[in-house]
C-alpha positions in Angstrom: 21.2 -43.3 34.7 18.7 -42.1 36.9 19.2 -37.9 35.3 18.8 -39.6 31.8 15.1 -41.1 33.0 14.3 -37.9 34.9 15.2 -35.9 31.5 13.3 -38.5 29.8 10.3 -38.0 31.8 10.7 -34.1 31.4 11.1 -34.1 27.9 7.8 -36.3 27.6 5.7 -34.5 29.7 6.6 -30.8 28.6 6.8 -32.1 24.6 4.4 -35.5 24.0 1.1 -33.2 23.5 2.4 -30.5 21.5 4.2 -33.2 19.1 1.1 -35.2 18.7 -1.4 -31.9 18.0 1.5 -31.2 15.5 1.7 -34.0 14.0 -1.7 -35.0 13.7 -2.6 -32.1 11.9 0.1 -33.0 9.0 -0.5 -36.4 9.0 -4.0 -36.8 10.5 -3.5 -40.3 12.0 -3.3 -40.7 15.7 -0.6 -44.2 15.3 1.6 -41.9 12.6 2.0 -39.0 15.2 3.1 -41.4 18.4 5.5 -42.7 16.0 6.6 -39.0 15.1 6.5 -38.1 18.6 8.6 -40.9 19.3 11.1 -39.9 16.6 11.5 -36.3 17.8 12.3 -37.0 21.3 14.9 -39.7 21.3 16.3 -37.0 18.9 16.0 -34.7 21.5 17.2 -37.0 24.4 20.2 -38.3 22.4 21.2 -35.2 20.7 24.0 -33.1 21.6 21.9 -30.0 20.8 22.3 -26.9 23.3 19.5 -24.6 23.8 19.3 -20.8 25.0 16.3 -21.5 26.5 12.9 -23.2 27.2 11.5 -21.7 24.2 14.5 -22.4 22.2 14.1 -26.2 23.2 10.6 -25.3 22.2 11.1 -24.0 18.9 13.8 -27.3 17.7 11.1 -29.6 19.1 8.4 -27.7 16.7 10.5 -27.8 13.9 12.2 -30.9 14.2 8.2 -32.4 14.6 7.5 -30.5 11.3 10.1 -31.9 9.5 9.6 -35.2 10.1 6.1 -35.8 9.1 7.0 -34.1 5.5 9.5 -36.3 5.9 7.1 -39.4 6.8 4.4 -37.7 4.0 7.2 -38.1 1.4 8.3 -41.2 2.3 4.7 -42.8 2.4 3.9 -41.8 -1.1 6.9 -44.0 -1.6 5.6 -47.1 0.1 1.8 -46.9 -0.3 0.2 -49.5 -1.6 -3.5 -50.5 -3.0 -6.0 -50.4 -0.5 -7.3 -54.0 -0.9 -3.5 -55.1 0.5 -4.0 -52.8 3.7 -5.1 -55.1 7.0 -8.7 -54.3 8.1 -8.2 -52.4 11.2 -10.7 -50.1 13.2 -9.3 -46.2 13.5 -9.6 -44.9 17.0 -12.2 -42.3 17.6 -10.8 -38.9 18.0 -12.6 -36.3 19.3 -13.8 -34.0 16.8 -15.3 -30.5 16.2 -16.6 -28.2 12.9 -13.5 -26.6 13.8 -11.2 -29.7 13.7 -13.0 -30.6 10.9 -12.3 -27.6 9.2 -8.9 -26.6 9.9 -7.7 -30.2 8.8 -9.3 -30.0 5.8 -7.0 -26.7 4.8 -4.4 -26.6 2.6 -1.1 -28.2 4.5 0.6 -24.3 4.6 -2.7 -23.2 5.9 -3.2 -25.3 8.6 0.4 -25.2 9.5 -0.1 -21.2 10.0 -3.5 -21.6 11.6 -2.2 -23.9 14.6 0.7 -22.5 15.2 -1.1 -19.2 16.0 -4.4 -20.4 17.4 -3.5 -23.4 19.1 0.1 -22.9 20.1 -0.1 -18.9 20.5 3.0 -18.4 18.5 3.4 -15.0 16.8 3.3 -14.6 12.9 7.4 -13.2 13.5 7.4 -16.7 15.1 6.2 -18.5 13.1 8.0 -17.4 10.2 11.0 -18.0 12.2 9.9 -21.8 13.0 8.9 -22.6 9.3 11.2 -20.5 7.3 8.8 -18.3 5.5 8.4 -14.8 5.5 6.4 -12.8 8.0 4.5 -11.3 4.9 4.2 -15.2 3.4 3.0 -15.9 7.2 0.4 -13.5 7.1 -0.7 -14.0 4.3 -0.9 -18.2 5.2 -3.3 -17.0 8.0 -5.6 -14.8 6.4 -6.1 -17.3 3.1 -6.8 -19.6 6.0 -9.0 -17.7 8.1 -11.0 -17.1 4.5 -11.7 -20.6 4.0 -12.6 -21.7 7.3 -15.2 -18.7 7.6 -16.6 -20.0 4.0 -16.4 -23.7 4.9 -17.8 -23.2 8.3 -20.6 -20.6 7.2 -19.4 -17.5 7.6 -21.0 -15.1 10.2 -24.2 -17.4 11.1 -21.3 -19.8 12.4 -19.8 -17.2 14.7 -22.9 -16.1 15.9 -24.4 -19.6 16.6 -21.4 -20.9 18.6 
């Protein structure tokens, strides 16, 4: 019992961040990415998955964290319901940023590209790898991307002023 909590406690401190970044930028709700985080590691704890290595581990818990918030996206244009039924509750602030802003306003394929290179350093071979794209379709993701975030952010007067 006492591995199981110690693997527990691994898992959570090498994974919980990365899965809530991840998450929140498909879902953009702070309570729908602890629940996602959630999700992916008790799949990862009870599992009977064997990795090659760290960055294997790495790559199942990106994925597995992408496929369930489409999987939660799909599944909540299922169950949504007028927004005079929903309770009256008070988002938490988030720390935000013209960049934030910006990147989470991108199309889904977009941002996906964008924060898998910038923020978790991934490679576009990687990347394409992790979503099942094509290093070309990859590419592409993250130049379209970088395009609209230079427009929507200002361009060069942006860069310059930051």
């Amino acid at each position: 019992m006492k591995r199981d909590e110690q693997e527990a406690q691994r898992l959570v401190d090498t994974y919980s961040d990365l899965i809530l970044r991840l998450s929140y930028t498909y879902l953009k709700s702070t309570q729908d990415g602890e629940d996602i985080c959630q999700t992916v590691l008790l799949k990862l704890l009870t599992g009977d998955e064997v990795f090659d290595s760290p960055e294997h581990e790495k790559a199942w818990v990106i994925r597995a964290t992408a496929n369930a918030c489409k999987d939660e996206l799909r599944a909540f244009r299922r169950r949504a319901v007028p927004l005079e039924e929903a309770a009256e509750a008070a988002a938490p602030e988030v720390a935000r940023s013209d960049v934030l802003d910006a990147v989470m306003e991108l199309p889904g394929k977009y941002r996906e590209a964008i924060y898998l290179f910038y923020y978790e350093g991934y490679s576009t071979r990687e990347i394409a790898a992790l979503t099942g794209r094509s290093e070309a379709a990859v590419s592409a993701h993250l130049s379209r991307g970088r395009k609209k975030l230079r427009a929507m952010l200002g361009g060069n007067e942006y860069e310059q002023a930051n």
